[in-house]
C-alpha positions, 0 to 999 in steps of 0.5 A, a space after each residue: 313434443 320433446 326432442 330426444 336427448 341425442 338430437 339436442 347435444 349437437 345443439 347444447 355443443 354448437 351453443 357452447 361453442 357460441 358463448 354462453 348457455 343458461 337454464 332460464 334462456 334454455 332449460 332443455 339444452 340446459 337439461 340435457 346438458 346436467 345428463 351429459 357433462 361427462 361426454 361434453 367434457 370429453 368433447 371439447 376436452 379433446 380440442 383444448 376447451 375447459 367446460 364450466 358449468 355454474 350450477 347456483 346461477 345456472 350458466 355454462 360456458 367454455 374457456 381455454 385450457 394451458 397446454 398440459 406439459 409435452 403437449 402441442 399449443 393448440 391455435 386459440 378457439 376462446 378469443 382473448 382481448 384486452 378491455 378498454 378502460 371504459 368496459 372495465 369500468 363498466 364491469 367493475 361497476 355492475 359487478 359491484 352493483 350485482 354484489 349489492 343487489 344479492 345482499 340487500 334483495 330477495 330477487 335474483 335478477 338484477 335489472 339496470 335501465 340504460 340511464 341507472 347504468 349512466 349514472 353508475 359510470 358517470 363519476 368516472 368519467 373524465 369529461 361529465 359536463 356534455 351529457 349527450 357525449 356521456 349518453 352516447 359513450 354509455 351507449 356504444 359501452 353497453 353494446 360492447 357489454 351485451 357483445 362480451 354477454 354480460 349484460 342482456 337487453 329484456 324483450 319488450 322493455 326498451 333500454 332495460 338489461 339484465 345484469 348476467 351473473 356470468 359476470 361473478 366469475 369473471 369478476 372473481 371474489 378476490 379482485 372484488 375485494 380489491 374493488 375499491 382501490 381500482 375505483 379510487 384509480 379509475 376516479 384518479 384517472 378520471 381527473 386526470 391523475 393517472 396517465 392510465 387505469 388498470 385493466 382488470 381483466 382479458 375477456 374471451 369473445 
């Protein structure tokens, strides 16, 4: 039996407000949501919250609105936070291995191991000669991507992830352009020319 479309809009606005909500994962919150984008705009709307909706990948999700000009600045429900040089990497990386995936294969998800992911990162990292230290940063660093919904660990297939595609517009088209001059950054700071890398982006939690 399918539940009535005003018994699941509460759902569809408590998910948003948890993060993400995608139509493979929830195809009926997903539904409900494309019949009801105006009301759920005019919700949060009201409380400062933007809804994006990305209809080719099949994601929604909420993000902080500026305070419009003569209005209050509302207490932040959209959580920023500064990444740390390795969870840019990480990101800038996947993002970049996501751009190829779609350029070169018919498939749309694009799934990486724990080990793939590993050898990704690997040249970017200032110590690369203890590989048991890597595994472990590589392994803390992935659990801090899957935290920011970026990567999605697969049921039944240990150490495998799903690369969201969320992450297409968090890594907007115009910083990937810019991709290969941080990565000769990040290398430099690898090796220890840089006192510190870049920091591409704030990310909401």
């Amino acid at each position: 039996m399918t539940a009535r479309s005003d018994e699941i809009v509460p759902h569809v606005l408590i998910s948003l407000l948890r993060g993400l909500v995608e139509r493979e994962s929830s195809p009926d919150f997903w539904q409900t949501l494309m019949g009801n984008q105006s009301h759920v705009r005019d919700y949060f709307g009201r409380i400062g919250l933007d809804l994006i909706i990305d209809e080719t990948d099949g994601f929604a999700y909420l993000t902080q609105r500026a305070p419009r000009e003569g209005e209050p600045e509302l207490p932040r429900l959209v959580v920023r936070r500064q990444l740390s040089y390795r969870i840019s990497l990480m990101l800038a990386l996947l993002r970049k291995r996501l751009a190829e995936h779609d350029a070169a294969s018919g498939e749309a998800r694009l799934v990486l191991t724990s080990s793939e992911i590993a050898d990704l990162v690997r040249l970017f990292q200032p110590d690369t000669t203890n590989e048991a230290k890597l595994e472990d940063q590589v392994a803390q660093d992935i659990g801090k991507v899957v935290e920011l919904e970026f990567l999605k660990p697969l049921k039944g297939r240990a150490d495998s992830y799903d690369v969201r595609r969320i992450l297409r517009s968090f890594v907007d088209a115009q910083w990937l352009g810019q991709l290969n001059g941080r990565l000769a950054d990040y290398l430099a700071f690898a090796r220890g020319d840089l006192a510190d890398a870049s920091q591409p982006h704030e990310a909401r939690s």
